[in-house]
N, C-alpha and C positions, 0 to 999 in steps of 0.2 A: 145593834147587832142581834136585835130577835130574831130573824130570819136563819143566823147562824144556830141559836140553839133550838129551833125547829126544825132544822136536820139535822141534828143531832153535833154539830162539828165546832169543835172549840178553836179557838185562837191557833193554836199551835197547831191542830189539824190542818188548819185550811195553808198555814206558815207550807205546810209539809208537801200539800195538795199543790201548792203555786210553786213549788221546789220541783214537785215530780211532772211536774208538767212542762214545767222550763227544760227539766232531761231530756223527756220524750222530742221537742219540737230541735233540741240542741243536736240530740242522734240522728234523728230525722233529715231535719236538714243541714246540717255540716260535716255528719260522718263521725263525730264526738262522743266518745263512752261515756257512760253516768260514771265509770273508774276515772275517768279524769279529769270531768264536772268535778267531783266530793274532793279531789285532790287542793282542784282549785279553790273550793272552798272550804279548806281545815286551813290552808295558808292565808284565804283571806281571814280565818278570825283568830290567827295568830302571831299574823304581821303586826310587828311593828314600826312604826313609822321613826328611825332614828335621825337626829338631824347630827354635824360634824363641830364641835365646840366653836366657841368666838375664837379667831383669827386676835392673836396678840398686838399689840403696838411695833411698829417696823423697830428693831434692834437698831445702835447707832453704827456698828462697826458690820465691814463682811462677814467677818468668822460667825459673829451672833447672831446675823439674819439666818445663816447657814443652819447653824444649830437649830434658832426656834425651829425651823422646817423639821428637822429631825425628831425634834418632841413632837412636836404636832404629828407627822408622820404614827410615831409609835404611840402616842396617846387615841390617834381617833380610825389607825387600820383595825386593829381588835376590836373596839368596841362596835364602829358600824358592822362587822363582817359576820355574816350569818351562825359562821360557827370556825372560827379564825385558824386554828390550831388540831385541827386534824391527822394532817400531817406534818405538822412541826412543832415544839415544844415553846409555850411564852418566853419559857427564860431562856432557852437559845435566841428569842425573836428581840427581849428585850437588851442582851448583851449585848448581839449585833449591833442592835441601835446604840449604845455605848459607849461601843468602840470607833463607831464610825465617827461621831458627835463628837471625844474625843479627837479625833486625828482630823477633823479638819483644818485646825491652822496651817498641817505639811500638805493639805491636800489643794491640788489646780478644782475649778469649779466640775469639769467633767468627771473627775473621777470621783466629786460627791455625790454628782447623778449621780453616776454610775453603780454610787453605796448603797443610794434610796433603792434604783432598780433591783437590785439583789435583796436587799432587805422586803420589800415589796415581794417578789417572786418566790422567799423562802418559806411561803405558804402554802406552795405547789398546789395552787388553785387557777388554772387556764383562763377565768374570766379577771382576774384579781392582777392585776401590773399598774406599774408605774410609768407615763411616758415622758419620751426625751425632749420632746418640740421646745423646752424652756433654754435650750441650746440648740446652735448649731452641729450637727450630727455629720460631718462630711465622711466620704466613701469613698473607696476604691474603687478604679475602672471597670470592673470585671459583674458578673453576675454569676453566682454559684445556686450546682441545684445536687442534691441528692439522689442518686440512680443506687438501690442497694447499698451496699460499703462506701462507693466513692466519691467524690463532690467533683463535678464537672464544671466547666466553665460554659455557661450558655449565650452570653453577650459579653462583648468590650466595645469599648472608644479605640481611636486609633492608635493609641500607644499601646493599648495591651492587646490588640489584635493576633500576635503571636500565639496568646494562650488561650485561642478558642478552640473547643473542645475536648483541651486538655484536661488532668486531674487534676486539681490543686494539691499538694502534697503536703507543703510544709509552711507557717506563715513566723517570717525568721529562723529562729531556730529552732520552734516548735512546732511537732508534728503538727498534722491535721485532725489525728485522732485527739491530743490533747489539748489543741486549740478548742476544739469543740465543744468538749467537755466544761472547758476555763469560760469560755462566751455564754454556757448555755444558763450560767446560775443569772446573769441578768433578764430573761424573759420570761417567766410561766410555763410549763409543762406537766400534764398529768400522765404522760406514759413515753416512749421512746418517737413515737410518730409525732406526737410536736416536738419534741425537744428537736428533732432531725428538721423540721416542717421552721419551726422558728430561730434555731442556727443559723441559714442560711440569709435572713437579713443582717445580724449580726458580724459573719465573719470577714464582712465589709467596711466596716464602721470603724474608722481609723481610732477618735476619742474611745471608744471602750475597746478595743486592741491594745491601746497603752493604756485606760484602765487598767485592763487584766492582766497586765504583764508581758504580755504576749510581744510587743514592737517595744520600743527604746523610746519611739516616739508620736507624736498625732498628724505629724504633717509626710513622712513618707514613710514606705515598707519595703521589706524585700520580700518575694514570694517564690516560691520555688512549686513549678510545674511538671509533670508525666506525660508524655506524648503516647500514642497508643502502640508506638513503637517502640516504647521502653526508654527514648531518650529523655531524660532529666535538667533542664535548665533556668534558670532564676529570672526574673526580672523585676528592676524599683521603679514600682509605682506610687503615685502621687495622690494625695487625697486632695478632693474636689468636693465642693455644694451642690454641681451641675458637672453630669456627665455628656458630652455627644455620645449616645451607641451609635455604633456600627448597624446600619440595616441587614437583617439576615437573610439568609441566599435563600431560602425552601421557606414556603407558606405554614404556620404552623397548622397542627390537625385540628379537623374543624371544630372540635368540641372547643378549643380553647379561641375561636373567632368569637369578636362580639362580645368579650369580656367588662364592656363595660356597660351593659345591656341585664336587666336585674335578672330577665331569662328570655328565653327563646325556644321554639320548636318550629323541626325541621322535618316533613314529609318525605321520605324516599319510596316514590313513588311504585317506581321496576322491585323495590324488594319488599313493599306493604309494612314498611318499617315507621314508624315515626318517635322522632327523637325530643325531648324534651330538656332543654340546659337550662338548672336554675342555681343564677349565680348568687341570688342575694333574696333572703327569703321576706321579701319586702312590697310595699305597692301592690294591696289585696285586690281593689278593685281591677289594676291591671291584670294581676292573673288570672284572677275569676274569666275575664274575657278569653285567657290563651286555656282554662280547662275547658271552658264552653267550645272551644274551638277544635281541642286534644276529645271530647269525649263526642262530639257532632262526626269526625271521622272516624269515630269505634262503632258509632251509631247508625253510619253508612258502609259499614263493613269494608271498608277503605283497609285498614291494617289488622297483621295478624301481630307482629311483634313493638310493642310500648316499651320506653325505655326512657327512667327517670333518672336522671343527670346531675347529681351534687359534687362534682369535682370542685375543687378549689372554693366551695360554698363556706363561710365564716359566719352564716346563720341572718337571724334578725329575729322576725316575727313569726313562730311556730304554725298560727293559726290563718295564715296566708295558703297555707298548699292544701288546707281542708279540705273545700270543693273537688279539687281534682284527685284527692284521698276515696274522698266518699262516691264521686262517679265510676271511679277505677271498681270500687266492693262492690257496688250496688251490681254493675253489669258482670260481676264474675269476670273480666281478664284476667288472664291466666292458667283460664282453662278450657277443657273444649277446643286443643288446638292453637289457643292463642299463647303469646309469651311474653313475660312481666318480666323487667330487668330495674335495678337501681345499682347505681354507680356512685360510689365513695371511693373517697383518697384519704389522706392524711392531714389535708387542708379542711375536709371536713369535719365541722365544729357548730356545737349550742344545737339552735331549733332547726339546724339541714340532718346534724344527727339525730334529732327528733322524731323531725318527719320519717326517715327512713327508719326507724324503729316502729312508729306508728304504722307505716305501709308494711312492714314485716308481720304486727301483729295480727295486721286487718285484711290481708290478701295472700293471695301461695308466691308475690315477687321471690326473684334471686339475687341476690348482693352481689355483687362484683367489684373486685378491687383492690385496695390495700386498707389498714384498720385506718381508722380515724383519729384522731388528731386530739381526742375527745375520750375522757371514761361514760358511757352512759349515766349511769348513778351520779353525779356529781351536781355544781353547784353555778349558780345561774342569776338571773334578774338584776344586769348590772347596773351600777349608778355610780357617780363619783363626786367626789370632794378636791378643790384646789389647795395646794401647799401656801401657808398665808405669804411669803414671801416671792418664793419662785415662781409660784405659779402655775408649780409641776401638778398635772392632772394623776390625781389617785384614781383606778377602777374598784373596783370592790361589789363581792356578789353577795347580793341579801336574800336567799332561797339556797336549796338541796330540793335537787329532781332526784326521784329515785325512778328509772324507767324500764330497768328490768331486775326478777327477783334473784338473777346469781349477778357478782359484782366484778365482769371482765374490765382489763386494762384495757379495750377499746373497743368499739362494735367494730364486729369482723364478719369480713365477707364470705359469702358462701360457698367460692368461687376466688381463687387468691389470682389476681393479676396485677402485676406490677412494672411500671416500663422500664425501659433504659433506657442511655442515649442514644441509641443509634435511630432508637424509634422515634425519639424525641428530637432528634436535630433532622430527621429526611419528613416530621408532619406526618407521619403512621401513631394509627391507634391501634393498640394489638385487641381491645375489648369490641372496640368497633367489629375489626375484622374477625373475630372470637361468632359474635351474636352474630354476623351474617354468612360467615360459611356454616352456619346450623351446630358448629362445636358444640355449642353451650346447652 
């Protein structure tokens, strides 16, 4: 290393030199701040790499296999989890577990899921749940969606066909408001748009309905429906593995075609608009292809209006929508005439909230939509651990993003729009229709 101290540059220099150079080529070409280079690495040199203790010898009886699960549960969520107890207290975390562990001999096996699940979620950490697959989970006919205050019914099978488009009102003899509230301590939520966003798988799930108290029983319900007419009438449905839907009358809007398509863009030709839906922020090399393709017709001066599409997006890999980050800055859309839109819901979650906070910080876009699903500031990089018995999958987040300096309950739009059903059962998008009669 003479050479090195012939220009004068010691070890650590040159350490510093092969650092600032990796920035410059990282900003360059991916669009990447040296703010989130150095991010990335104070976590890499302060990761730890935790592994989840030895799995016990199988118990001889059910109760005891039950339990171990339950020690294990409570001995190895805290300690893998980034920073556990945020929002929840150990010794509220570790009672729970006590009492549950406790009361399994009176309890059917669902409704000890159904303990882990809530034990698991009272960390009110979004990426941090416990899932059900270690049981059969059956459901009622119906499909419910949140439109503001109300829960509609947007699909049945033929038996509950009656109650489509209806309100759901009450399930037995509890309301829907405190149904809601009873289902929602079983899934994860860090602000009111998930807790709304992940209810609605829930208040179908026959086994945690009679968990929660809510039905008398697992195998059928009574439910009571709102017509828009005001009239109010019941019907017992039956839970099922396997539902027949009903195929619905109206095409849904076209944002929501092609959902199982990780993204897509769509040229509108007559209005110089082109539309970009990214359902899953996955498959880098694919996208890179559809920015190359999204920034070749900016380049051709083909559109005046860009419009980046994270509805219903649950995240993945942050560093997938770079490219098309850093094409958007580099050529200024957004200004000069042109118009920058990004689209969030509430479904909106991890690296889709991400990206649209990055394109917020890096361009003049407009948000549109309703909050997310998501606290920005919150916690991330999930992994998990198997229950040594059931085989119940733990998640659990080993990182804190902090990604903006004040600390809102959700990234919020710039621009509040939010649908109903009228819009949602005739396949109308009111944002759609928003950006192209020039509203916006």
């Amino acid at each position: 290393m003479i050479w090195l101290k012939r220009i004068g540059l010691s070890m650590l220099g040159l350490a510093v030199l092969v650092i600032t150079i990796g920035l410059v080529y990282l900003y360059q070409t991916m669009g990447v701040t040296p703010k989130e280079v150095w991010q990335e690495l104070q976590y890499a040199l302060v990761k730890v790499d935790k592994k989840p203790s030895a799995s016990p010898s199988p118990a001889a009886t059910r109760d005891a296999r039950w339990q171990q699960d339950i020690d294990y549960l409570a001995e190895n969520l805290p300690y893998l989890h980034f920073n556990p107890f945020t929002r929840s207290s150990r010794q509220a975390f570790e009672q729970a577990a006590a009492t549950l562990k406790m009361q399994v001999p009176k309890l059917q096996d669902h409704q000890i899921v159904a303990g882990m699940m809530q034990l698991t979620a009272s960390l009110g950490d979004g990426h941090t749940s416990a899932g059900w697959a270690v049981l059969p989970m059956p459901r009622y006919p119906i499909r419910v969606r949140w439109f503001q205050n109300a829960l509609y019914v947007s699909a049945t099978d033929a038996t509950a066909q009656a109650a489509l488009g209806s309100q759901l009102v009450a399930i037995g003899a509890t309301p829907i408001a405190s149904a809601y509230d009873q289902m929602s301590v079983y899934l994860p939520h860090e602000n009111e748009w998930a807790k709304k966003n992940n209810s609605e798988g829930l208040l179908i799930r026959a086994p945690l309905l009679h968990a929660a108290g809510i039905l008398p029983g697992d195998q059928s319900g009574v439910f009571t429906f709102a017509k828009a007419n005001g009239e109010v009438f019941t019907l017992t449905l039956m839970a099922s593995d396997k539902v027949n839907w009903l195929p619905t009358s109206t095409p849904p809007a076209f944002y929501r075609e092609a959902a199982d398509q990780n993204f897509w863009l769509r040229h509108f030709e007559d209005k110089r608009l082109l539309w970009v839906k990214i359902n899953s922020c996955t498959d880098a090399e694919g996208f890179a292809k559809l920015a190359a393709n999204a920034l070749a017709l900016i380049d051709d001066k083909k559109i005046d209006t860009l419009v980046i599409d994270w509805r219903g997006n649950g995240g993945g890999n942050s560093t997938v929508f770079w490219p098309l980050q850093k094409g958007i800055r580099d050529r200024g859309f957004g200004t000069g005439g042109t118009r920058l839109f990004g689209v969030i819901d509430r479904v909106t979650f991890s690296s889709a909230v991400m990206n649209a906070i990055e394109l917020q910080a890096n361009t003049p876009v407009k948000l549109i939509g309703e909050p997310t699903g998501q606290k920005p500031n919150g916690f991330g990089e999930v992994r998990e651990f198997l229950l040594p018995n059931s085989k119940m999958r733990i998640n659990y987040a080993t990182r804190f993003w902090k990604l903006l300096e004040s600390d809102p309950e959700a990234l919020m739009p710039d621009i509040r729009i939010e649908p109903n059903y009228a819009d949602f059962s005739d396949g109308r998008d009111p944002i759609f229709e928003a950006i192209v009669s020039g509203k916006l």
